[in-house]
VOZA-754744 format. One record per residue (C-alpha): residue in one letter; chain; x, y, z. Coordinates in steps of 0.2 Angstrom, whole numbers, plus 5000, padded with zeros to 4 digits. Each point is the difference from the previous one (the first is absolute). Example, Ala and Ser with C-alpha at 12.3 -4.5 7.8 and 13.67 -1.06 7.14 Angstrom:
BEGIN
A, A, 5062, 4978, 5039 $
S, A, 5006, 5017, 4997 $
//
This chain:
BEGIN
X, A, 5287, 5205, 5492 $
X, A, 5019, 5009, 5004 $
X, A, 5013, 4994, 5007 $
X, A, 5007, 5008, 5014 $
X, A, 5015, 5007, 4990 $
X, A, 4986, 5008, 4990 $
X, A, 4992, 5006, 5015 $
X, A, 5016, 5005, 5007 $
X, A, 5003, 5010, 4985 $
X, A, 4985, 5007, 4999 $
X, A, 5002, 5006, 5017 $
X, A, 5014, 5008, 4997 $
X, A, 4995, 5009, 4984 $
X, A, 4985, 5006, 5011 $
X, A, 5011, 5006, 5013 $
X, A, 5016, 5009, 4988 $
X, A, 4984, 5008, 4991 $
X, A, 4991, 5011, 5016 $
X, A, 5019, 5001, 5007 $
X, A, 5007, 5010, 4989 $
X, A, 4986, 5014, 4998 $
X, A, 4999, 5000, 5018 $
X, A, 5020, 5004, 5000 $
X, A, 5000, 5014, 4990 $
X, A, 4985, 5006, 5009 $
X, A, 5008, 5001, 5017 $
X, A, 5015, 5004, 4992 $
X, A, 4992, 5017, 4993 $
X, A, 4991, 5003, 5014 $
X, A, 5017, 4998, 5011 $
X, A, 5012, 5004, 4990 $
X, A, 5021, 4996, 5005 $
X, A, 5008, 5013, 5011 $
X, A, 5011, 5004, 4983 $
X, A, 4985, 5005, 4994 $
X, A, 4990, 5008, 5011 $
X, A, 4996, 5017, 5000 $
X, A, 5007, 5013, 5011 $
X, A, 4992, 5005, 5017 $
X, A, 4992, 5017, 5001 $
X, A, 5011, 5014, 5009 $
X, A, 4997, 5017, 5007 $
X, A, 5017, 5007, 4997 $
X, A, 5007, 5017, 5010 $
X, A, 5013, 5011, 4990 $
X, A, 5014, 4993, 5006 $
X, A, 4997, 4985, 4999 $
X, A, 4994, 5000, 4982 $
X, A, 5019, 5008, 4997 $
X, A, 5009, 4988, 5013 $
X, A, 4991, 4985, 4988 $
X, A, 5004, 5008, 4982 $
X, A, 5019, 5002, 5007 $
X, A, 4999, 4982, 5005 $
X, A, 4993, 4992, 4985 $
X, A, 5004, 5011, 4983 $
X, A, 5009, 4991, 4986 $
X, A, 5008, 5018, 4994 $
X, A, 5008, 5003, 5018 $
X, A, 5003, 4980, 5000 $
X, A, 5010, 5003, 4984 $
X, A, 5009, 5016, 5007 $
X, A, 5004, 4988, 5017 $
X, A, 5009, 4990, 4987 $
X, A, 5010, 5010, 4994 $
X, A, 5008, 5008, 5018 $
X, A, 5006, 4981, 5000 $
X, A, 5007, 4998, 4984 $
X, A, 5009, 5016, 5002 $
X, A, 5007, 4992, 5016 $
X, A, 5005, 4984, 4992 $
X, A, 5008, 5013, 4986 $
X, A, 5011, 5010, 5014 $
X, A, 5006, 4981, 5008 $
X, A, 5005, 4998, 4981 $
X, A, 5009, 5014, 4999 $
X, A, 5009, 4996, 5020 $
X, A, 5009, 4983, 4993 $
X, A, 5009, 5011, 4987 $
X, A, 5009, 5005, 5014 $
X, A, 5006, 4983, 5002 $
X, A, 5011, 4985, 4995 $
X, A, 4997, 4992, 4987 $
X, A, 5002, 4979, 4997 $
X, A, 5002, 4991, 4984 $
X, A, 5007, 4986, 4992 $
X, A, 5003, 4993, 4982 $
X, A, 5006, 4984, 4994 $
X, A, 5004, 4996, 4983 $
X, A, 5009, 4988, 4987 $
X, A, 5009, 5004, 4986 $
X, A, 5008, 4989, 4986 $
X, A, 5015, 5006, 4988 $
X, A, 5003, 4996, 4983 $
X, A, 5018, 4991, 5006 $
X, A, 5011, 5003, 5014 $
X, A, 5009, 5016, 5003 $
X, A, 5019, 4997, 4999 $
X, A, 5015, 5010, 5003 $
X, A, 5014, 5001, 4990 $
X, A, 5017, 4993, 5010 $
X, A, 5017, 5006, 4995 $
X, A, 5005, 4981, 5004 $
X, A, 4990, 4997, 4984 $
X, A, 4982, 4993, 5001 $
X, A, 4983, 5006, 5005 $
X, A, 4998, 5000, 5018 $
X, A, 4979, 5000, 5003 $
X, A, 4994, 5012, 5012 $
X, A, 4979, 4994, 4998 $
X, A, 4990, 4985, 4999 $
X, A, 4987, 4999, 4986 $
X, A, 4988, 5002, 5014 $
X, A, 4996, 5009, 5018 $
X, A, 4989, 5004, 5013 $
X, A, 5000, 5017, 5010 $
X, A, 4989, 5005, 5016 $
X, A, 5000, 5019, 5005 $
X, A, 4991, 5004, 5016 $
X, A, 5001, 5020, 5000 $
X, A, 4996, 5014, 5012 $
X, A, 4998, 5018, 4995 $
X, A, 4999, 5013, 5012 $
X, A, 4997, 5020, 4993 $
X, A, 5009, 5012, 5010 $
X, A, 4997, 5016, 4991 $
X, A, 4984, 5003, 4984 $
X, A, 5002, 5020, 5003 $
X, A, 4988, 4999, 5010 $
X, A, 4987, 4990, 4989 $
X, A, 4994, 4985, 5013 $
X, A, 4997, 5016, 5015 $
X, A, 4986, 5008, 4987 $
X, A, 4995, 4984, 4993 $
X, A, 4995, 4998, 5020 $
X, A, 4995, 5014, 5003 $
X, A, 4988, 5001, 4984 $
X, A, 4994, 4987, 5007 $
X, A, 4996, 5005, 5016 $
X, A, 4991, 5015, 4992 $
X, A, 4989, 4987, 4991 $
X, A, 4994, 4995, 5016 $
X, A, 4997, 5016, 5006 $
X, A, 4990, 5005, 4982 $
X, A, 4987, 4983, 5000 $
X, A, 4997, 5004, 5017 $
X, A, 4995, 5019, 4996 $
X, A, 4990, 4991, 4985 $
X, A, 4989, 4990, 5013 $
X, A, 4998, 5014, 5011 $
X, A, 4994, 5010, 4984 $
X, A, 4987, 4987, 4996 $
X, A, 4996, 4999, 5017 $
X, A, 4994, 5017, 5001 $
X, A, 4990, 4997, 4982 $
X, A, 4993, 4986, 5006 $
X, A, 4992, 5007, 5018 $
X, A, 4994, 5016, 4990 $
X, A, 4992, 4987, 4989 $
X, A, 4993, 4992, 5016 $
X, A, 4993, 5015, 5005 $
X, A, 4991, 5007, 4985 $
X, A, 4992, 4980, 4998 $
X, A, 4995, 5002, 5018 $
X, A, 4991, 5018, 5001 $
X, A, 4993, 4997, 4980 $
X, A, 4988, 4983, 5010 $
X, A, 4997, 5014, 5015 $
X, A, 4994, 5011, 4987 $
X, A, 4991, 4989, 4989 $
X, A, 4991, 4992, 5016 $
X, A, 4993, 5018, 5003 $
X, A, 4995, 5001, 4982 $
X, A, 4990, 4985, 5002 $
X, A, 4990, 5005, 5017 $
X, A, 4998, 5016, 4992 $
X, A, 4991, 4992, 4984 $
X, A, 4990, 4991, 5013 $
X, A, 4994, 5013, 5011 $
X, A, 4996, 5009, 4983 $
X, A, 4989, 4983, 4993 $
X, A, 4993, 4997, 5016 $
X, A, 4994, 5021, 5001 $
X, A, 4994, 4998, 4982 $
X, A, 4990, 4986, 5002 $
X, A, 4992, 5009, 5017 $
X, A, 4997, 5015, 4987 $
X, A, 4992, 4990, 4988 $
X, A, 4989, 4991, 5012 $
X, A, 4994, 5020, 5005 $
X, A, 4995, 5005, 4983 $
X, A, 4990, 4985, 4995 $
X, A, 4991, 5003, 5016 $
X, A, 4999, 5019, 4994 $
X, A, 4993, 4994, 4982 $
X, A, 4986, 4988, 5008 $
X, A, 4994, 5013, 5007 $
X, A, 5002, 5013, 4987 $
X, A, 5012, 5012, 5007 $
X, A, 5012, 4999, 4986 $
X, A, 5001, 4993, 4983 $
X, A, 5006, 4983, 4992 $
X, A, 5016, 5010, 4993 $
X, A, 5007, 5003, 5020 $
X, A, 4998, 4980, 5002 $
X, A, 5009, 4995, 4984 $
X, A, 5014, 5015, 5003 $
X, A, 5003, 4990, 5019 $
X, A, 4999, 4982, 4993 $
X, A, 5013, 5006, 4986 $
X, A, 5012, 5009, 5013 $
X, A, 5000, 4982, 5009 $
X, A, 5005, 4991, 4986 $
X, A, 5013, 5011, 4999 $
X, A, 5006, 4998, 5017 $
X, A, 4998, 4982, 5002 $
X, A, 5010, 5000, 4983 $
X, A, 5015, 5012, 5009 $
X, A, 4999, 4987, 5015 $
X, A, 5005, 4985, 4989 $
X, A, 5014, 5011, 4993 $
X, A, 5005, 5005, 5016 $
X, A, 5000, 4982, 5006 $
X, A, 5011, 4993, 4986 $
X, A, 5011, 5016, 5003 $
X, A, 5003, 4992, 5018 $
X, A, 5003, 4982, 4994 $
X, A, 5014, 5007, 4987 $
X, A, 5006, 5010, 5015 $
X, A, 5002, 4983, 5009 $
X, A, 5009, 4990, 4987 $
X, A, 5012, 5016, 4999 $
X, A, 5005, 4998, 5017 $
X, A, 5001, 4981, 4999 $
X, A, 5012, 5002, 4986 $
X, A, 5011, 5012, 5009 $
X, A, 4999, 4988, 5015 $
X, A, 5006, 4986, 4989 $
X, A, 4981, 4991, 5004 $
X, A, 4990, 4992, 4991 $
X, A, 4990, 5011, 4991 $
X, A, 4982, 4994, 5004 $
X, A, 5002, 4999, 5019 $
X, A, 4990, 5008, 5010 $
X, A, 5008, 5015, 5010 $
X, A, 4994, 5014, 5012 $
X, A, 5011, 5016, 5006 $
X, A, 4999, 5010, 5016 $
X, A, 4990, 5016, 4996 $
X, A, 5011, 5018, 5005 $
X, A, 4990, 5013, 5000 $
X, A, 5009, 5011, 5011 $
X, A, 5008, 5016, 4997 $
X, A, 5016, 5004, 5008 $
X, A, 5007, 5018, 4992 $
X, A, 5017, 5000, 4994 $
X, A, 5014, 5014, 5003 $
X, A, 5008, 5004, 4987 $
X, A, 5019, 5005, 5000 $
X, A, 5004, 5000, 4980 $
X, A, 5020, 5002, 5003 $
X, A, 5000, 4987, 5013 $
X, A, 4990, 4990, 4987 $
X, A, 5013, 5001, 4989 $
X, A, 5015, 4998, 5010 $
X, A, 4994, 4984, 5006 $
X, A, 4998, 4996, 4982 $
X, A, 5017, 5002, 4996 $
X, A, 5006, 4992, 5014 $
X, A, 4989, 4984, 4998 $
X, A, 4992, 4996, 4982 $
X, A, 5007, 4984, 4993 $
X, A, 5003, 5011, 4985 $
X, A, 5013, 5011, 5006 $
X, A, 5012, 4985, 5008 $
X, A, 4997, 4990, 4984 $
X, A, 5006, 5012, 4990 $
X, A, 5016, 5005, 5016 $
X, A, 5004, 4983, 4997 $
X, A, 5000, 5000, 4981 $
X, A, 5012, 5013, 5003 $
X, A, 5012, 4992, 5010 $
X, A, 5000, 4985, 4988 $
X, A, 5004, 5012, 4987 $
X, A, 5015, 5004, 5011 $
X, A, 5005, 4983, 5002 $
X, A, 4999, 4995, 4982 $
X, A, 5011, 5015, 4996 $
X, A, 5011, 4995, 5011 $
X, A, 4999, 4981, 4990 $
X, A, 5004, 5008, 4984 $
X, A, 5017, 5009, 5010 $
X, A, 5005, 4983, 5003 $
X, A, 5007, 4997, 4984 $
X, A, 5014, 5015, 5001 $
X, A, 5008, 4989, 5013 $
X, A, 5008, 4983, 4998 $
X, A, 4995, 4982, 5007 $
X, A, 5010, 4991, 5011 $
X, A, 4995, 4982, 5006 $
X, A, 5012, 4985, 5008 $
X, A, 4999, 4982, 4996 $
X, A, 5005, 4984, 5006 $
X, A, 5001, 4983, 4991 $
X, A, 5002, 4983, 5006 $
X, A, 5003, 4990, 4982 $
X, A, 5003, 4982, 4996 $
X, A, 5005, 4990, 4984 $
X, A, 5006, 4986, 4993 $
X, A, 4998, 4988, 4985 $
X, A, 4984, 4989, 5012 $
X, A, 4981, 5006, 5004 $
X, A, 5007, 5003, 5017 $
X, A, 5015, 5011, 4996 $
X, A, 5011, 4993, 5012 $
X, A, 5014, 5005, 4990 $
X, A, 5013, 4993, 4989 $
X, A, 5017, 5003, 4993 $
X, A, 4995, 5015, 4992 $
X, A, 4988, 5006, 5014 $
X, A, 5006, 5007, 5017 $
X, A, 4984, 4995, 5011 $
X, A, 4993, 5009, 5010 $
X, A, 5003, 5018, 5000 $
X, A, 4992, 5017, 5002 $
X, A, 5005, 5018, 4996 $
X, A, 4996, 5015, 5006 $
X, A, 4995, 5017, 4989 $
X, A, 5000, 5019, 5002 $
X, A, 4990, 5009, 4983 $
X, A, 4998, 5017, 4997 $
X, A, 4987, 5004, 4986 $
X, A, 5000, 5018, 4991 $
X, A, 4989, 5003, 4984 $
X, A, 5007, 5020, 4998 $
X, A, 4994, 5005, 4984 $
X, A, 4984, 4998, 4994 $
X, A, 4996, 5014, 4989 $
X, A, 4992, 5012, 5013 $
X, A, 4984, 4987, 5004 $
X, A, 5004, 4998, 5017 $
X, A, 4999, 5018, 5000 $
X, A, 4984, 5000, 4991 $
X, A, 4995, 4988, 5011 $
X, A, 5002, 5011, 5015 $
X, A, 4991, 5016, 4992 $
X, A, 4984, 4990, 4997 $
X, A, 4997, 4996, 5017 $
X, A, 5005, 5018, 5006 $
X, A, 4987, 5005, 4989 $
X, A, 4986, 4986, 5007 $
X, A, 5003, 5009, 5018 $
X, A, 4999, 5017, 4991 $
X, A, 4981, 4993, 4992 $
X, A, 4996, 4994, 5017 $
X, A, 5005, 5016, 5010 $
X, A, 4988, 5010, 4986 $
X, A, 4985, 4985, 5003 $
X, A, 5002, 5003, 5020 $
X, A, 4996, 5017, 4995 $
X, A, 4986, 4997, 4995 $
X, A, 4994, 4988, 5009 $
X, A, 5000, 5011, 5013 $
X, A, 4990, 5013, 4992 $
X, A, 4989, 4987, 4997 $
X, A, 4997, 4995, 5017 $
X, A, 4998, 5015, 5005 $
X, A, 4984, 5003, 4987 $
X, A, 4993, 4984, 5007 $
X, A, 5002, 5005, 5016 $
X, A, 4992, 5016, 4996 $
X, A, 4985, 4992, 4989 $
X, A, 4997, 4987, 5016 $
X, A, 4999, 5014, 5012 $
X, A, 4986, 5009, 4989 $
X, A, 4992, 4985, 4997 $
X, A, 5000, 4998, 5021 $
X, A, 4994, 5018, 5003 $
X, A, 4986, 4998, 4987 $
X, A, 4991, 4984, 5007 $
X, A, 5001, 5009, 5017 $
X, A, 4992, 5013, 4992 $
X, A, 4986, 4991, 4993 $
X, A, 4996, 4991, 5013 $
X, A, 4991, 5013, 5010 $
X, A, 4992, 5007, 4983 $
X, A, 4992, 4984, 4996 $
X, A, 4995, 4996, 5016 $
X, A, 4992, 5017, 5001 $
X, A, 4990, 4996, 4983 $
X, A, 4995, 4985, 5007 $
X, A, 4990, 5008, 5017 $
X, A, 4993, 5013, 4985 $
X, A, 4995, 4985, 4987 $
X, A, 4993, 4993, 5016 $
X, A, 4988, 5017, 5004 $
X, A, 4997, 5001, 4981 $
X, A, 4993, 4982, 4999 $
X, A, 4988, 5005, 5017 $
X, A, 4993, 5016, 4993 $
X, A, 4995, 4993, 4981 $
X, A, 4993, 4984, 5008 $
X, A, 4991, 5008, 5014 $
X, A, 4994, 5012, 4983 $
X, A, 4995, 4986, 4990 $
X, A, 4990, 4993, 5014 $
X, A, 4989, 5017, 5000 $
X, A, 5000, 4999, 4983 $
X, A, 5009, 5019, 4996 $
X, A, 5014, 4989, 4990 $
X, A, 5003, 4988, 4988 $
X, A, 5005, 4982, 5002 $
X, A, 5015, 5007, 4988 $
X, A, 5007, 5011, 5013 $
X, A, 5003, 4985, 5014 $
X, A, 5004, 4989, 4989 $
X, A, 5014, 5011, 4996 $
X, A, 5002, 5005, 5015 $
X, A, 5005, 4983, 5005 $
X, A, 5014, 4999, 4987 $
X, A, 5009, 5015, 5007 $
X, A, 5000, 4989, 5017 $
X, A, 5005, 4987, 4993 $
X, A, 5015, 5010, 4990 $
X, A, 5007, 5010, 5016 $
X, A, 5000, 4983, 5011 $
X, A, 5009, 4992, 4988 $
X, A, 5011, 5015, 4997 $
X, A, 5001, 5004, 5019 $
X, A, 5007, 4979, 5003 $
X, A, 5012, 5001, 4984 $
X, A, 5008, 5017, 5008 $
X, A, 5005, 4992, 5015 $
X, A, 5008, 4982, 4991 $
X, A, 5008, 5012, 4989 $
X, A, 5008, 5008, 5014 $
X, A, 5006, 4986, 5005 $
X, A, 5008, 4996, 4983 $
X, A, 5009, 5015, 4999 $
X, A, 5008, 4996, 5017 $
X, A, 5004, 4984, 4994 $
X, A, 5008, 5011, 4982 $
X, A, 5008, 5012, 5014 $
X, A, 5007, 4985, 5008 $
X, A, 5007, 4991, 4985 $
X, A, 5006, 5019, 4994 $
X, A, 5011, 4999, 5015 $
X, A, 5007, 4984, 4997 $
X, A, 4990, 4992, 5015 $
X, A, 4982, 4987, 5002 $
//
C-alpha cells in the first residue's frame, strides 16, 4: 500500500507529465506577441512608401551617418578653442648640479631629485587658414550625408513602387488564369455533352481536357508569381516576409503632358545627383584651400602656471621659485619643403578639374534618362488604348467561334484558341495600364522627385 509521499509523488508526476504537453500545445496555438505573425494589411501607394521610409535599414544606415557628420563638424568647432592640459613629472640626476665659485668651492644649484607641475593653455591665433576649412569641410560633410539619404530615398520609393504595381499586376494574372480555368472547364463540360451524343469525336474532348491541364497549370504559376510578389514588397517594407498583405488596386488612367525641357530643367535643379556632386565640388575647393595652408606660418599663444621643488607637492625649495607662470607668443614657418606643398595644391586643382568633367556628364546623362523615362511614359499611354481595344476584339472573336461551335461549322480548336487570345490581351490590356504607372513613377525619380 503507498504512502502518502508516494502518492504525493505519484501525483505530481501524473500532473508535470499532461502539463507540459498541454503547455506547448497552447503555447503553439497562441504563440507570444514576439512571435506572432503580422496582421493582414491593404496598403495604398503612399503609405507603402511613408512605411519603407520609416522602417528601411539602408535609409536607417544613411540616417546614421547625417549624425555622425554632425558630431565630425562639432569636432572640428573645438579647434577653434582653448585648449587645457597639464603635466606632472619627476626626475632624478645622477648627482647635484654645481657651480663653480671664484671664492673657491662648488656652490650646488640642484637637488639629486625634483618634482614639476605644468598646467598649460594653448590658444591658435593664425593656421593659414587651416581650422576655417577644416570647418567648413566639415560642414560640407553634413550637407553630402544628407544628399546621400535623399539619394537612397528616392531609390527606395522607386523600389516601393515597382513592389507595389508588380502584386497589382500579378493579382490580374491570377483572375485572369481563373477566368480562363473556370471557361475551360465550361468548355470541356460542352464537348463531352457533344460526344455523348455523337456530334464530335473523342480527339475534341481530350484536346479540351488537355487545354485545361494547361491552364490550371498556368494558374498555379501565376499564384506562386503573386506570393513572390508579396515577399518582394514585404522585404522592401522591412516586414516580415511571409505576412500576409494586400494593396489598393489603381486602375485609372490619368494622361500625362509632357514638357521634355521642363522635364529636364527640373532635373538639373533637383536630382540628388547633381547637388552631390556641387558639393563634392565645393569640398574640393576647401581642401585646396587646406593644402595652401602650409605657405603660410602658425602662430599660437600660451600660458603656464608651473610649480616645482624637491617634494611630490612641489611647493618649492631653495632651488625652486614656487609658484610661477609665463606667458608665450610662437611663430611657426616650415618654408622649404622641396615643392610638396606645391604638389600638394596642384593635386586638388586637378580633383575639381576631374569633377567639373564628371558634372558634365552627369548631366548628359540625366538628360538621357529623362529622355528614355518620357518615351517609356508616352509608350504605356500608348498601349493602353491598343490593348484595351484587342481586348473588345478577343471578346467578339471568343462570341463568333463559340456561338460556331455550338452549330457545329467549327472546331473545338478554334474557341479553344480563341480563348487564349482573350486571355492574352486582358492580360496585356491590365499590364499596360500598371506599366504606365511605372513609368510615371521612372519619370518621377528621372526628375529627382517620388
Amino acid at each position: 500500500m503507498p504512502t502518502l509521499h508516494g502518492e504525493r509523488h505519484m501525483n505530481y508526476r501524473f500532473s508535470l507529465r499532461f502539463t507540459i504537453p498541454l503547455f506547448f500545445l497552447a503555447w503553439i496555438l497562441n504563440p507570444t506577441p514576439g512571435f506572432a505573425e503580422e496582421e493582414k494589411r491593404i496598403y495604398t501607394l503612399q503609405e507603402s512608401i511613408a512605411e519603407a521610409i520609416a522602417k528601411n535599414w539602408t535609409l536607417g544606415a544613411k540616417g546614421e551617418r547625417i549624425e555622425q557628420a554632425t558630431l565630425v563638424k562639432e569636432q572640428a568647432r573645438t579647434e577653434f578653442l582653448p585648449k587645457f592640459s597639464t603635466t606632472y613629472g619627476y626626475i632624478r640626476r645622477e648627482e647635484e648640479l654645481t657651480f663653480k665659485s671664484g671664492l673657491g668651492g662648488d656652490i650646488p644649484i640642484t637637488t639629486l631629485e625634483s618634482f614639476e607641475s605644468r598646467t598649460t593653455v594653448r590658444q591658435p591665433v593664425f593656421t593659414g587658414f587651416a581650422l576655417l576649412s577644416s570647418f567648413e569641410l566639415a560642414k560640407l560633410g553634413i550637407d553630402r550625408s544628407q544628399m546621400d539619404f535623399e539619394l537612397e530615398k528616392l531609390d527606395l520609393a522607386l523600389r516601393v513602387k515597382e513592389a507595389y504595381f508588380n502584386i497589382l499586376i500579378a493579382d490580374k494574372a491570377v483572375e485572369v488564369a481563373e477566368k480562363d480555368v473556370e471557361f475551360r472547364k465550361s468548355n470541356l463540360k460542352v464537348a463531352r455533352s457533344f460526344y455523348d451524343v455523337g456530334m464530335i469525336p473523342i480527339n475534341d474532348v481530350l484536346r479540351a481536357e488537355v487545354e485545361l491541364a494547361d491552364s490550371q497549370q498556368s494558374l498555379v504559376s501565376a499564384r506562386n508569381t503573386a506570393k513572390l510578389s508579396r515577399s518582394a514588397f514585404n522585404t522592401v517594407l522591412s516586414r516580415s516576409i511571409n505576412a500576409d498583405v494586400d494593396v489598393e488596386d489603381i486602375l485609372t488612367y490619368e494622361p500625362e503632358l509632357v514638357d521634355f525641357d521642363g522635364y529636364v530643367e527640373k532635373a538639373l535643379a533637383d536630382r540628388p545627383e547633381i547637388k552631390l556632386i556641387n558639393i563634392n565640388i565645393l569640398q574640393s575647393d576647401q581642401e585646396t584651400r587646406l593644402a595652401k595652408s602650409k605657405y603660410y606660418p602658425e602662430i599660437a599663444v600660451s600660458w603656464e602656471y608651473i610649480r616645482e621643488g624637491e617634494d611630490p607637492d612641489v611647493s618649492g625649495d631653495d632651488f625652486h621659485q614656487d609658484p610661477r607662470w609665463q606667458a608665450t607668443a610662437a611663430l611657426s614657418w616650415t618654408f622649404w619643403e622641396w615643392g610638396k606643398t606645391r604638389y600638394a595644391v596642384k593635386e586638388k586643382e586637378s580633383v575639381k578639374r576631374e569633377l567639373m568633367q564628371l558634372k558634365m556628364a552627369l548631366e548628359e546623362s540625366i538628360q538621357l534618362e529623362t529622355k528614355d523615362a518620357v518615351l517609356r511614359l508616352e509608350n504605356a499611354a500608348e498601349n493602353i488604348p491598343t490593348t484595351q481595344k484587342a481586348v473588345e476584339q478577343a471578346e467578339e472573336n471568343l462570341r463568333v467561334n463559340e456561338e460556331r461551335y455550338k452549330a457545329q461549322v467549327s472546331t473545338i480548336t478554334e474557341v479553344l484558341d480563341a480563348q487564349t487570345l482573350l486571355s492574352r490581351a486582358r492580360v496585356n490590356y491590365f499590364r499596360a495600364l500598371y506599366n504606365h504607372q511605372l513609368a510615371k513613377a521612372s519619370l518621377k525619380r528621372a526628375l529627382g522627385t517620388y
